[in-house]
N, C-alpha and C positions, 0 to 999 in steps of 0.2 A: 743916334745912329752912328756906326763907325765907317769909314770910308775906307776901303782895303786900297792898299798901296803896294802891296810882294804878296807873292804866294813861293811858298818850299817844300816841295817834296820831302816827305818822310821817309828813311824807308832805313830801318838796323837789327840787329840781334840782340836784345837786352842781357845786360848783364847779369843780373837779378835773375829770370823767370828762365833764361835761355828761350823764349819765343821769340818770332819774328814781329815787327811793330811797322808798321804802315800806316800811311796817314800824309796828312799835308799840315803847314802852319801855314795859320792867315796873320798875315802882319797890317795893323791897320791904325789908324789917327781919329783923334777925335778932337772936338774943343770941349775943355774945363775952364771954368770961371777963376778957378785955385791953380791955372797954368800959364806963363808969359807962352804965346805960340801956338802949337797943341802938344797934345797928349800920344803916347803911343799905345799898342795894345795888342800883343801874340793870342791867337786862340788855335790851339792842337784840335785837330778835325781828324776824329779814326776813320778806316773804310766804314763802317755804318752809317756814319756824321753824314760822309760822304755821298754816300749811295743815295740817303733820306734826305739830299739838300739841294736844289736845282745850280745849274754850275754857277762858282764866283768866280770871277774875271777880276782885274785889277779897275779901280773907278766905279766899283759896284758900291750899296748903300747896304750895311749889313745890320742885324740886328738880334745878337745872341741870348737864348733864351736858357735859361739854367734850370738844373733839377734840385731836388731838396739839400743834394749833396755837395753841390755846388759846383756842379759839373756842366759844361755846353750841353743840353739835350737837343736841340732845334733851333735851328739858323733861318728867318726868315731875309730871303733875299729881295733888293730893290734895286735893278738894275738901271744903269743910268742911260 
């Protein structure tokens, strides 16, 4: 489980595509065995993430679910 410690607003004009990009980063800690301390760990959340994800608050217990592509598809939330 990752323990979220920041959240940041997304929100620019790509350079690349020229579309708008929205979204939030969850900035979060974990502990590793292979780490003095802990670990840290950004996951980009788009408006869909978003919408499909019950709100995280900072001290929530998160738990990122990936697709084959290895992308966030579903964030189960564990709020503290």
């Amino acid at each position: 489980m990752l323990e979220v410690v920041g959240i940041r607003k997304v929100e620019y004009t790509s350079k690349t595509t020229g579309k708008d990009v929205r979204g939030q980063e969850v900035h979060t800690v974990y502990k590793d065995n292979n780490t003095e301390g802990v670990s840290t760990k950004s996951i980009y959340m788009s408006e869909r993430l978003i919408a499909d994800t019950p709100q995280i608050k900072v001290g929530d217990k998160i738990r990122p679910l990936y697709n084959e592509r290895g992308w966030v598809d579903t964030i189960e939330v564990h709020s503290k």
